[in-house]
C-alpha positions in Angstrom: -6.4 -150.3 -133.9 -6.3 -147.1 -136.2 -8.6 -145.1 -133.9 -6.1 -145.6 -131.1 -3.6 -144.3 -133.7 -5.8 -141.7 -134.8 -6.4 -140.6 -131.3 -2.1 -140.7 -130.6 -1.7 -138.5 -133.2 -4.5 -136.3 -132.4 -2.8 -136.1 -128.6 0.7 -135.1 -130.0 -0.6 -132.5 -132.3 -2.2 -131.1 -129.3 0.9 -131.0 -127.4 3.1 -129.7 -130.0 0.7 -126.9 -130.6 0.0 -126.4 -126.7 4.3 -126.3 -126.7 4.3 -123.4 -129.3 1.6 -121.2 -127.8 2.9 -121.6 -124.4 6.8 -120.5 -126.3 4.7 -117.1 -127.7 2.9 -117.1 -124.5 6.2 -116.2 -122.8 8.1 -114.2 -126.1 5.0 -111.8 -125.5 5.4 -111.5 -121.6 9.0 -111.0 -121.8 8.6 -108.3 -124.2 5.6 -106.5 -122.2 8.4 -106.7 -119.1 11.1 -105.7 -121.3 8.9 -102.5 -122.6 7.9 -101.7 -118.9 11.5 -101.8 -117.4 12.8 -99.0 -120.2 10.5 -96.1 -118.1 11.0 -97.1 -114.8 15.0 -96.8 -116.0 14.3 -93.4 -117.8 12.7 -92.4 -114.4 15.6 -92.2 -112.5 17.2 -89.3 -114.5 14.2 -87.1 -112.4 14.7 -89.1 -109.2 15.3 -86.6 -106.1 17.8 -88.2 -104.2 20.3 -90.8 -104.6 18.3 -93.3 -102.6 15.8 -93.0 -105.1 17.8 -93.4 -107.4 19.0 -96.8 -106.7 15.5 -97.9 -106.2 14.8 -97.3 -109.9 17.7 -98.2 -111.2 18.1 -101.8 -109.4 14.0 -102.2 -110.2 14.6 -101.7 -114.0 17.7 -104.0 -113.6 15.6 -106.7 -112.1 12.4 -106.2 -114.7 15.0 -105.7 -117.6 16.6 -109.4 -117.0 13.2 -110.7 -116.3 12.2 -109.4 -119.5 15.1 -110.3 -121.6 15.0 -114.0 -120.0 11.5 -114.8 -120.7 11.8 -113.5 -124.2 15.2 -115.2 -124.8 14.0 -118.5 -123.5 10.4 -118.5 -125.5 12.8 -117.6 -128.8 15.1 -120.7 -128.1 11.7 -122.9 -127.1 9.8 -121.7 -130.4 13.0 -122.0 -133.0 13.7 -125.7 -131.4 10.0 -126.8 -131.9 10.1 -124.8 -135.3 13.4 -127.3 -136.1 11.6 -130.5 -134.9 8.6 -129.6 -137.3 10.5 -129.1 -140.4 9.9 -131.9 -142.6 13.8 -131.7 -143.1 14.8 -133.1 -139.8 
């Protein structure tokens, strides 16, 4: 009976730490997109024409909210799994 415990406990460490790498996994992403969509915005201060223009701005729109999301919602998964680890809760 305690190795089957032994191996529960072994399984839900492994998830809880799978839960907080995948959470980093996507802080990290979301900042790499966040970082990318600031020069593709800058680049449309030397675009030509006003089609251009738009191009660049509604592409580092789109990668800017991509970025911010991922990064918002791997904050809010870590600090929740940070919460349920605390020996307070």
């Amino acid at each position: 009976m305690s190795k089957d415990m032994h191996t529960i406990r072994k399984t839900e460490d492994n998830e809880a730490r799978l839960a907080k790498r995948d959470a980093e996994t996507q802080m990290a992403l979301g900042t790499f997109i966040t970082v990318l969509a600031v020069p593709v915005i800058i680049g449309t201060l030397w675009a030509d024409d006003m089609h251009q223009r738009v191009v660049n701005v509604s592409a580092g729109i789109v990668l800017l909210s991509i970025g911010v999301g991922l990064l918002s919602y791997g904050w809010f998964k870590r600090s929740r799994l940070m919460r349920m680890d605390s020996p307070d809760s």
